[in-house]
N, C-alpha and C positions, 0 to 999 in steps of 0.2 A: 664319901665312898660311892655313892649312885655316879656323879659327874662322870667318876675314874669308868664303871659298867658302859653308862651311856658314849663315852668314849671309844672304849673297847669294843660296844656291841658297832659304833660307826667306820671301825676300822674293820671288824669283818665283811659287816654289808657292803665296804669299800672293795676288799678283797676279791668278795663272790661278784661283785661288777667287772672287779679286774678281769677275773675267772670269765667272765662272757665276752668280754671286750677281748681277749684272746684268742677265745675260738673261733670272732668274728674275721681277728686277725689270718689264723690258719685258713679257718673257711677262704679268704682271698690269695692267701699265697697260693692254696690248690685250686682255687678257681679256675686260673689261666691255664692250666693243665687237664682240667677237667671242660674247659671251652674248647679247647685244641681237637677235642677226641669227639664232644657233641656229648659230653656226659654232665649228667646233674652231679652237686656233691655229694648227694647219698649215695649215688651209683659208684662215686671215686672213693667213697667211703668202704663199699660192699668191696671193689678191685684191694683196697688197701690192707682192710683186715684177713680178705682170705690171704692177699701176699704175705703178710706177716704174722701169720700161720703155718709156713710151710707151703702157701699154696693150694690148701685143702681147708673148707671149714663147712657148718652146719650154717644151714641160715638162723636156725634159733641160736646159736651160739654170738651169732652178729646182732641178732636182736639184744640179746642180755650185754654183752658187752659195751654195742656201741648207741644202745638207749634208743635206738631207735622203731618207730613203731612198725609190728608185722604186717600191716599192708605196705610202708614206704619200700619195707625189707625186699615185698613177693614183688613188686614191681620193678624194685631193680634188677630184681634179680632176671625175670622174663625179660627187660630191656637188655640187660648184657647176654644173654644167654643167644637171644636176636642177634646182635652184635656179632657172635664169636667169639668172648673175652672168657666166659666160663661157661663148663659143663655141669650139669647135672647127673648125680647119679644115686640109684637105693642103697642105701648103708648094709651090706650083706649080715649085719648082726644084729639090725633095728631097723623093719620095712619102714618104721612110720617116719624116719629120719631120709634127710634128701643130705647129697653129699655135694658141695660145690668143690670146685679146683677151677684153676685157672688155664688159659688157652694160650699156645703160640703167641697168638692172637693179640693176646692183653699185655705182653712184655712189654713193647712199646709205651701205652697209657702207666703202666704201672712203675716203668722205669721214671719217664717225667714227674709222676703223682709222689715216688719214693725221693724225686731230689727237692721237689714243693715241701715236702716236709722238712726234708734235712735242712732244706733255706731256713724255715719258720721257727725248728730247733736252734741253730747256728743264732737266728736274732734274741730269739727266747734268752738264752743262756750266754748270750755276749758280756762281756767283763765277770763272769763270776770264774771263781777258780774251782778244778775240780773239785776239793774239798767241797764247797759250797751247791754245789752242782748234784753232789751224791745226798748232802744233805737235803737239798729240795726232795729230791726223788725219795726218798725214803719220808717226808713228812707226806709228801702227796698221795706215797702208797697206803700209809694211814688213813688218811684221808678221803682214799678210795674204798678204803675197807669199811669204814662207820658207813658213805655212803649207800655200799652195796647189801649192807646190812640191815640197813635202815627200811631198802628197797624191799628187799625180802620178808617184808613183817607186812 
């Protein structure tokens, strides 16, 4: 029975390698999109998530979602803000919240950074079939959820 654990504990640590080796992968598909524009990847990170938000997000909301830490955050964000890509503004229901949205400006970056992804989905999920496709997504959102639970303690 230990063999069968020790096993199974080498397929997870295989797993969460996979799980990096991935992101390393993404990280490079948006690269090129994000070198086009003169942006680092947290900066095409920051463009990303407020686009897929509607266009509007908090920067603490960027912080908790995309794990990344509050100085990488405030510097992106002063960087694109430089730039043109997004504005700031005071949350009219909560002064201490800053309200990001996205500029003119950024459709361009954000258009190439949204097809970097869709490339990096498109190889991600090559030969499975939907069935198996909505299965991933529904164990990852698990997944996500112990994580973020985990985080919160």
């Amino acid at each position: 029975m230990e063999i069968f654990i020790k096993d199974e504990h080498t397929r997870n640590i295989e797993f969460l390698s996979d799980a990096y080796v991935s992101k390393k992968l993404y990280e490079k598909y948006c690269y090129e999109a994000d070198k086009s524009y003169g942006l680092s990847i947290c900066e095409g990170e920051v463009l990303l998530h407020i686009h897929f938000r509607g266009g509007e997000s908090a920067a603490k909301d960027i912080v908790e979602k995309k794990w990344i830490s509050k100085s990488q955050v405030s510097k992106a964000v002063e960087r694109l803000v430089g730039l043109g890509y997004i504005a700031e503004a005071t949350d009219p229901n909560d002064r201490r919240v800053t309200r990001l949205s996205l500029t003119e400006a950024a459709e361009a970056p954000v258009r190439e950074l949204e097809k970097a992804t869709q490339d990096f989905m498109d190889k991600l999920f090559e030969g499975l079939t939907d069935e198996e496709i909505g299965e991933v997504n529904r164990l990852f959102q698990k997944m996500t959820e112990n994580i973020r639970g985990e985080r919160q303690q």
